[in-house]
C-alpha positions as CSV (number, residue, x, y, z in Angstrom):
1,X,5.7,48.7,55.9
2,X,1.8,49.1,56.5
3,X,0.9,48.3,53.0
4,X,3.8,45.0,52.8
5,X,2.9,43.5,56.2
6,X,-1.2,43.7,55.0
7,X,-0.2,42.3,51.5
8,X,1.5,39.2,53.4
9,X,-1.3,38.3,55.7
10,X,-4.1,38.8,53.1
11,X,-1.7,35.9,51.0
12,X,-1.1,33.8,53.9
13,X,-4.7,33.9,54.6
14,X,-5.9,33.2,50.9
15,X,-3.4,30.9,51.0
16,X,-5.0,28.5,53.8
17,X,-8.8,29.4,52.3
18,X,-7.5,28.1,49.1
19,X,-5.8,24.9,50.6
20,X,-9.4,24.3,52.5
21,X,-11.7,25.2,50.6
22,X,-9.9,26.3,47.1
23,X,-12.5,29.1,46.2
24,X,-13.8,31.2,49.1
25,X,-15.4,34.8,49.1
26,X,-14.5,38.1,50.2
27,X,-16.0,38.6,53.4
28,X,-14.2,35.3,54.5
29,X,-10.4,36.8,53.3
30,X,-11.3,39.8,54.9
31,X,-12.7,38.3,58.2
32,X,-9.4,36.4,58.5
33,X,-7.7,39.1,57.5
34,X,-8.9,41.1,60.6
35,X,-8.6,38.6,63.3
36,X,-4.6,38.8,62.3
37,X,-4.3,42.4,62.7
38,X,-7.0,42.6,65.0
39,X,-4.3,43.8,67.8
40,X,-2.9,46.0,65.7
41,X,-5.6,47.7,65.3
42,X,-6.8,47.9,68.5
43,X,-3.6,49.6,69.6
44,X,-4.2,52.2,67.2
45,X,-0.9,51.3,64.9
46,X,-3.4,50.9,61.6
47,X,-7.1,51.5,61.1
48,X,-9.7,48.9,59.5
49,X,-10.2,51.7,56.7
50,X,-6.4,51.5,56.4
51,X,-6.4,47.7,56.2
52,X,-9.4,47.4,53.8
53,X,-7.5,50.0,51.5
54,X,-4.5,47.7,51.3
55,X,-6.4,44.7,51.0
56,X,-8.3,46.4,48.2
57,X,-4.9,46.5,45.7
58,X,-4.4,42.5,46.4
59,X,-8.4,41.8,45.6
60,X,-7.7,44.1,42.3
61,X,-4.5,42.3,41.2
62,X,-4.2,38.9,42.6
63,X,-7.6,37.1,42.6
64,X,-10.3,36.4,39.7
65,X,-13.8,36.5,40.7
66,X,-16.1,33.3,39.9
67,X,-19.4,34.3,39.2
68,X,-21.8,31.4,40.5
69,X,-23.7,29.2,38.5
70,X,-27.5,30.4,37.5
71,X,-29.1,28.0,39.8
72,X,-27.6,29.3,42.6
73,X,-25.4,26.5,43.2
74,X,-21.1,27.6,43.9
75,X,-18.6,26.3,42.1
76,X,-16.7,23.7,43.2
77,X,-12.7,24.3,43.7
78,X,-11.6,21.3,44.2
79,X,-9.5,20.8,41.1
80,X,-7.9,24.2,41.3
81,X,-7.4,23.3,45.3
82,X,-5.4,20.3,44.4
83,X,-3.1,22.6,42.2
84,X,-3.0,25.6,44.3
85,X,-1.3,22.6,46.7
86,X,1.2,21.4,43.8
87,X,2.2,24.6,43.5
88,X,1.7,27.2,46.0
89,X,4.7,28.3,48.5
90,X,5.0,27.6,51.7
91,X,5.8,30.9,53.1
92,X,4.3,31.6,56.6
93,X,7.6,32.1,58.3
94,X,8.3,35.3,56.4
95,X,5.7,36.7,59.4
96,X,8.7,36.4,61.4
97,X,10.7,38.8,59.3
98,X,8.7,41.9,59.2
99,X,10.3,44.9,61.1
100,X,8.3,46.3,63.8
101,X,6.0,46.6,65.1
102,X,4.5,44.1,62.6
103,X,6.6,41.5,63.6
104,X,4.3,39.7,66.1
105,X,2.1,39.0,64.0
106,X,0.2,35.0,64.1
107,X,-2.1,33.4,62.3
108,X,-2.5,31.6,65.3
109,X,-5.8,33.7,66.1
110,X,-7.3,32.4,62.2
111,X,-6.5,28.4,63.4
112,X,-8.5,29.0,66.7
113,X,-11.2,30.5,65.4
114,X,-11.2,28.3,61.8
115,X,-14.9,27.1,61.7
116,X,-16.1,31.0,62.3
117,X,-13.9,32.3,59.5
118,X,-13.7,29.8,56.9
119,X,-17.3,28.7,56.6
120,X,-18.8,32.3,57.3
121,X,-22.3,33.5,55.7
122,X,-22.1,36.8,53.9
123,X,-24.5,37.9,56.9
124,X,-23.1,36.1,59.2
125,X,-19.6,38.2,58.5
126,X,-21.5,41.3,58.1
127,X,-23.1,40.9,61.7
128,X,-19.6,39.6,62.9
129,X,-17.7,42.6,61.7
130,X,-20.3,45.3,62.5
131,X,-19.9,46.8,59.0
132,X,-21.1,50.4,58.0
133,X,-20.6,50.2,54.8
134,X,-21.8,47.3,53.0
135,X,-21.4,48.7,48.8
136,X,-17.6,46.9,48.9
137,X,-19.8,43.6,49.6
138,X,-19.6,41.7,46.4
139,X,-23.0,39.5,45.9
140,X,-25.6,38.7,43.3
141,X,-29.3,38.9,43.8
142,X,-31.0,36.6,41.3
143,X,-34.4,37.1,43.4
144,X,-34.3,34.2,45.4
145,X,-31.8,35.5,47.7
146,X,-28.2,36.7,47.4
147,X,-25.4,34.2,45.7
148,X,-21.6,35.2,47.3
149,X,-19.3,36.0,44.0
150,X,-16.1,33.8,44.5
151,X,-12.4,34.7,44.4
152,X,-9.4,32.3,43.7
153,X,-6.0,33.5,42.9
154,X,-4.7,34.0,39.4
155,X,-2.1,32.0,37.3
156,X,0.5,34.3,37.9
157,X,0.3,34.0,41.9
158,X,2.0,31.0,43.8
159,X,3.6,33.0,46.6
160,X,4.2,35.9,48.7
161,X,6.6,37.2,46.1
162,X,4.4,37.0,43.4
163,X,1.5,38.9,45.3
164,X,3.9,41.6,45.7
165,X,4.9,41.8,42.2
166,X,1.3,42.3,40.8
167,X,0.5,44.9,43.9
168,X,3.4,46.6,42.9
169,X,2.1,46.5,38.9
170,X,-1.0,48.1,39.9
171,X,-0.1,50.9,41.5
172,X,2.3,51.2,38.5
173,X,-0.5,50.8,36.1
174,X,-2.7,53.7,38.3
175,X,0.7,56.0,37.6
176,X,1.0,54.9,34.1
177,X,-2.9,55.7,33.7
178,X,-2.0,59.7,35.4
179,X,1.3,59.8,33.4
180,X,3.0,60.1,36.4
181,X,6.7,57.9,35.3
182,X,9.6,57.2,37.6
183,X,12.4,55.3,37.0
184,X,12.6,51.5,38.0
185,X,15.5,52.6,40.9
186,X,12.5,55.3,42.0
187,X,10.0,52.7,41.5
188,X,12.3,50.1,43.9
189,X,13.0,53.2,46.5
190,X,8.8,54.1,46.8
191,X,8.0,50.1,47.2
192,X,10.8,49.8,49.9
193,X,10.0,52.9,51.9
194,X,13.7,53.7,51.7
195,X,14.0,57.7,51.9
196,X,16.9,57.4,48.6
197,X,16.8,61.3,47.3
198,X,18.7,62.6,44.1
199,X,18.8,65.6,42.8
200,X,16.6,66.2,38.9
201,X,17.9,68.0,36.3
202,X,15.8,70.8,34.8
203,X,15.3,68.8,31.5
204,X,14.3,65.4,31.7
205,X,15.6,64.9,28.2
206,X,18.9,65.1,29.4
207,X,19.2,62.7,32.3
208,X,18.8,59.0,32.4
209,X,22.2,58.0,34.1
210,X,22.1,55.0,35.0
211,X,18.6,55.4,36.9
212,X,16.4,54.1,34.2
213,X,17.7,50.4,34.6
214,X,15.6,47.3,35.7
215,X,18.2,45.7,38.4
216,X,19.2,42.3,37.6
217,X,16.4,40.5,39.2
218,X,13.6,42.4,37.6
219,X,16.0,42.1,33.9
220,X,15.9,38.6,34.8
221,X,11.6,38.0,35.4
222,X,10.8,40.8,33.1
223,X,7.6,39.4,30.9
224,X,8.4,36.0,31.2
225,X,5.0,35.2,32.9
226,X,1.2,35.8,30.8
227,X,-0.1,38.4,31.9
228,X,-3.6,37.8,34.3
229,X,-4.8,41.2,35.4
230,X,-8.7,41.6,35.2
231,X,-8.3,45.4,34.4
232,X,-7.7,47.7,31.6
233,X,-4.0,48.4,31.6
234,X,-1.3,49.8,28.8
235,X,0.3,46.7,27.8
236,X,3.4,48.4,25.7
237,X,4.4,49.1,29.7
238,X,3.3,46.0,31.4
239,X,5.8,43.5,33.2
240,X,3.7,40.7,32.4
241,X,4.0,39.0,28.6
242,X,0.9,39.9,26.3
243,X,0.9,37.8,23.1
244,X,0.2,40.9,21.2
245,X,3.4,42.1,22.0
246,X,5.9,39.3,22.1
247,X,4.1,37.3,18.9
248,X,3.3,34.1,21.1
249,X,6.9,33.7,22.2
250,X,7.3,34.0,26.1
251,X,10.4,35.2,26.6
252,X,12.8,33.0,29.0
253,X,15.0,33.6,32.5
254,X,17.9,34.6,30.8
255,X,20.0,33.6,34.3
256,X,17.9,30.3,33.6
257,X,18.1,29.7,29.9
258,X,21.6,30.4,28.4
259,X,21.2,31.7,25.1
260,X,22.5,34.5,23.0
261,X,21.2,37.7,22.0
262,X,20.9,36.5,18.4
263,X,17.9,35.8,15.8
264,X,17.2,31.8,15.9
265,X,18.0,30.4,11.9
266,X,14.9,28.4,12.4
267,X,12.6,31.9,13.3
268,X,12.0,33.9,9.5
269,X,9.6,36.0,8.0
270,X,6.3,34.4,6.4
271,X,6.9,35.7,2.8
272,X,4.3,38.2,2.4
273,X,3.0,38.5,5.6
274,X,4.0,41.4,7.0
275,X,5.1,41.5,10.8
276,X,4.6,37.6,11.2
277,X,6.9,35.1,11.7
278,X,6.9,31.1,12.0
279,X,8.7,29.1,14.7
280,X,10.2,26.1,12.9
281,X,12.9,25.6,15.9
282,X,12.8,21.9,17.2
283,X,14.6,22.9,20.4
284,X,11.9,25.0,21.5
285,X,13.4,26.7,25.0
286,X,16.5,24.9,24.8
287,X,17.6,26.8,21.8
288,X,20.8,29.1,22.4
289,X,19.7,31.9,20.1
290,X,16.6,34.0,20.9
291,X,13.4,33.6,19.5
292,X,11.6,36.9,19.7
293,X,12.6,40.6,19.5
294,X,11.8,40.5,23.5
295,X,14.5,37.8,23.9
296,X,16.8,40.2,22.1
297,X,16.3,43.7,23.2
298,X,16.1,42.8,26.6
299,X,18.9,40.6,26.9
300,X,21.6,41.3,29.8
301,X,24.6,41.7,27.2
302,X,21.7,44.2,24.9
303,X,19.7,45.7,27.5
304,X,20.7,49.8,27.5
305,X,22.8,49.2,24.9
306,X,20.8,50.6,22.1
307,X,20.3,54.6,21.5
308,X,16.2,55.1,21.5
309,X,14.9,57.1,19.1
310,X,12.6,58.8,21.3
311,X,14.0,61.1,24.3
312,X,13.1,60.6,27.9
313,X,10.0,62.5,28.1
314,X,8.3,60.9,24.8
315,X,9.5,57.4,24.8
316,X,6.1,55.7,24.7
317,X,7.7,52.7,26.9
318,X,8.6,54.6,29.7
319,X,10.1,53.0,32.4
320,X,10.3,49.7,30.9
321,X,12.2,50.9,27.6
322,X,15.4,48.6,27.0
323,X,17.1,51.3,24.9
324,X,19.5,54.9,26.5
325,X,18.3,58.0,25.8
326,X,21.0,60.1,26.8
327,X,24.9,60.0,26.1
328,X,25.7,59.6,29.6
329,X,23.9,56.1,30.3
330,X,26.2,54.7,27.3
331,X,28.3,51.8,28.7
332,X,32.1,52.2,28.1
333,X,32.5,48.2,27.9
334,X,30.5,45.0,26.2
335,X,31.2,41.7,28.6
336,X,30.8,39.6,25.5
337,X,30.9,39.2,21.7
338,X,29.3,37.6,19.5
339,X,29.5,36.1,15.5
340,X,27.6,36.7,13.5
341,X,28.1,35.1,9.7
342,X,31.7,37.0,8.9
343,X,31.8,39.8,11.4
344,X,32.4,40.3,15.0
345,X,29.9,41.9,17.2
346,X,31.1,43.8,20.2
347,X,31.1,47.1,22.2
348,X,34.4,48.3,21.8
349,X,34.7,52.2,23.2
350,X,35.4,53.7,20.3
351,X,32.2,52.2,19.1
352,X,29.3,54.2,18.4
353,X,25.7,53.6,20.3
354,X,24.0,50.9,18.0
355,X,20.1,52.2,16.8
356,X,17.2,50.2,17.0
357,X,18.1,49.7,12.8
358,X,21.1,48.2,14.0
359,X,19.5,45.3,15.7
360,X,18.7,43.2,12.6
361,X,22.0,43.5,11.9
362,X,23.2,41.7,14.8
363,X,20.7,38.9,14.3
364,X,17.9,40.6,15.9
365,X,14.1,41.7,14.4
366,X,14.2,45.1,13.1
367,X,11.2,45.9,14.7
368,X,9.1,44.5,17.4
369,X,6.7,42.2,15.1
370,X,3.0,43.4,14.1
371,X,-0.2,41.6,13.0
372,X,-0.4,37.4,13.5
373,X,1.2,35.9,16.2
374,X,4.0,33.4,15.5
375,X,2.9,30.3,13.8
376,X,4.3,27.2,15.2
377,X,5.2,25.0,12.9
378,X,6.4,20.8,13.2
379,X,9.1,20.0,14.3
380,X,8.8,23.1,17.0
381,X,7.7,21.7,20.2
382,X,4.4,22.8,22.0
383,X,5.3,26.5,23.0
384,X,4.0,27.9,26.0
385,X,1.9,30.2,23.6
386,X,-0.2,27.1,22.9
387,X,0.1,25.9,26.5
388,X,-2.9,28.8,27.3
389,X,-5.2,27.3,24.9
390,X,-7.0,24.9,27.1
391,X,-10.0,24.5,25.2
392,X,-10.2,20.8,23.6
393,X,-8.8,20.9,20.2
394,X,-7.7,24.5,20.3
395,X,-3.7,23.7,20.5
396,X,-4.0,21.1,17.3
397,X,-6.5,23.7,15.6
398,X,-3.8,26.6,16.0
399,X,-1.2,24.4,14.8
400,X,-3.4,23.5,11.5
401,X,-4.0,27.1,10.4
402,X,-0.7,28.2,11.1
403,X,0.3,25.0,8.7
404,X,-2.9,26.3,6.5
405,X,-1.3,30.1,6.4
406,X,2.6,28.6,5.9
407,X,2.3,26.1,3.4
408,X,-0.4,28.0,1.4
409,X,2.8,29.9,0.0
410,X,5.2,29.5,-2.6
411,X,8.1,27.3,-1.2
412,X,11.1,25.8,-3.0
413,X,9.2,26.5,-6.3
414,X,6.0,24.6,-5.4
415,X,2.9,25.8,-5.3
416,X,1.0,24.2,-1.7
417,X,-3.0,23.2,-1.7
418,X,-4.3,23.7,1.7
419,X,-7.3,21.9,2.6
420,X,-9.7,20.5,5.4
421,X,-7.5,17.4,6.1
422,X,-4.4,18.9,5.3
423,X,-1.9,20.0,2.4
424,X,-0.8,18.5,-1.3
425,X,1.9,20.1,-3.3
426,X,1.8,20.4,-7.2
427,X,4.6,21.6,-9.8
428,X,4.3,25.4,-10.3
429,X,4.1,26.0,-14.6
């Protein structure tokens, strides 16, 4: 409750630094900060130490830090403030709904006092707060006096949800780093301080059972967001989407986009490239088959419906695998079937667990794709691969080597020249 209540004022403050002034620094989140849980802490319930702690996991996951200009001048954040506005929540009445004895909590105390926190010196906070320990203070000294290191949230963070969601993925990422694993339901019992206890087996390897399942809402916004975090982190375990691993295709809401666990036509192998795959689709996200082994493996009607390979204790994805490891966690039933060419797909009983061999079979990738990311060819529309490339000319530069790399071979018995201002076709001898 501690740690939830301090992640929501730390956003809620950010939040109205951000609409103000767009980027701010640290000692003015964490003055604001205070002066919300200044009573609080005063009444003993939680310690500055404590709140500092919290606020640390937010400042590690949620915010990029804007180193200032050599001159000494600050950026200015006034484009990112006017987006930050477009698109940030507006959440301040969740205050309301924390269980006690956080729910009094104001940000009535930040309003009153607006001109002291919002436009505070790093000395000025540092006399303002009394601080003993100054080596959190984050400040450059380029010999003509300190310069204040800026944060703004990340791409990923629009609201209080979302600030939960990459504190919870760093305190996952900490585990992952100790090998310390626990199953999603474990995972959803520690963030909820609910006291849920279940009895372990003695071998690992020979209990899943139904606890190693993503519920439908995490299923549903698993890695269908880029990844932002600043720190070194296994990606093969990550919520967020890494190109590296889903080949440049973002994988989509299934309860948003309806479409079937099933390879698109338009999504084939580059002939003798191994592991890469071009994206000729011109529906782009409104396609009803997948487009990426992601879009496959973790579908609703897919998800824990594979046998892994690996067992429980070895399975290099961990808590995130889509696959069963154990006989027990087999579903009896499949919801749906689907065609595929001349044979029916389904998940009959009597049928046995499908492999991860089994996949391409059913329309899938037969393995999760290594080497270049998915090249995007015309007619595909602009993927939201090429929607990070913000650099001028990088989307249309993409686009022309992947055209460079597809049309360089052998197709429908031509042989393709690719040059500098594009591609010419001659009769193969």
């Amino acid at each position: 409750e501690t740690s939830h209540s301090i992640s929501l004022v730390t956003w809620l403050v950010g939040r109205r630094l951000t609409l103000s002034t767009g980027y701010f620094t640290r000692q003015q989140l964490q003055s604001g900060v205070h002066a919300c849980v200044a009573k609080k802490i005063d009444e003993g319930i939680v310690t500055r130490t404590k709140v500092n702690r919290c606020m640390q996991i937010i400042l590690n996951s949620c915010f990029h830090y804007i180193i200032p200009r050599p001159d000494g001048s600050e950026e200015n954040g006034e484009a990112f403030r006017m987006g930050f506005a477009r698109d940030a929540a507006d959440d301040e009445h969740l205050l309301r709904t924390l269980p006690a004895p956080w729910n009094n909590l104001s940000l009535d105390s930040l309003a009153n006092s607006e001109s002291d926190f919002f436009n505070m010196s790093d000395e000025e906070g540092d006399d303002k707060r009394k601080s003993k320990d100054r080596s959190d203070s984050l400040s450059l000294d380029s010999g003509g006096g300190k310069r204040s290191v800026l944060l703004c949230f990340n791409e990923n963070v629009c609201s209080s949800s979302d600030v939960f969601h990459c504190h919870n993925e760093f305190i996952r990422d900490v585990a992952h780093t100790a090998n310390l694993t626990l199953s999603p339901e474990e995972w959803q019992s520690f963030f909820t301080g609910s006291r849920a206890y279940r009895k372990r087996p003695n071998n690992i390897d020979n209990f899943e059972s139904g606890y190693s399942r993503m519920n439908q809402q995490s299923l549903s916004s698993f890695r269908t967001s880029w990844c932002a975090k600043r720190y070194e982190h296994d990606h093969t375990v990550c919520s967020f989407a890494h190109a590296e691993i889903n080949r440049g295709w973002l994988r989509r809401d299934s309860s948003l986009h309806k479409y079937k666990p099933l390879s698109c036509p338009n999504i084939k192998p580059l002939p003798g490239k191994e592991g890469c795959f071009t994206n000729m689709c011109p529906r782009g996200v409104a396609c009803d088959h997948a487009h990426s082994n992601e879009e496959i493996i973790y579908h609703p009607d897919n998800y824990k419906r594979l046998a892994c390979k690996n067992s429980a204790s070895s399975c290099p994805l961990k808590d995130v695998c889509p696959r069963v490891h154990t006989k027990q966690d087999m579903p009896h039933h499949h919801p749906h079937g689907y065609r595929h060419g001349r044979r029916r797909h389904d998940n009959s009983p009597s049928q046995r667990p499908r492999s991860s061999s089994d996949v391409a079979r059913i329309g899938g990738f037969g393995k999760i794709p290594e080497g270049s990311p998915m090249l995007y060819i015309d007619p595909a529309p602009l993927s939201e691969f090429e929607k990070t490339l913000l650099l001028p000319g990088l989307q249309a530069m993409f686009r022309d080597h992947s055209s460079s790399i597809f049309y360089s071979n052998k197709m429908n018995g031509n042989l393709v020249e690719y040059g500098l201002f594009g591609y010419r076709s001659k009769q193969s001898s």
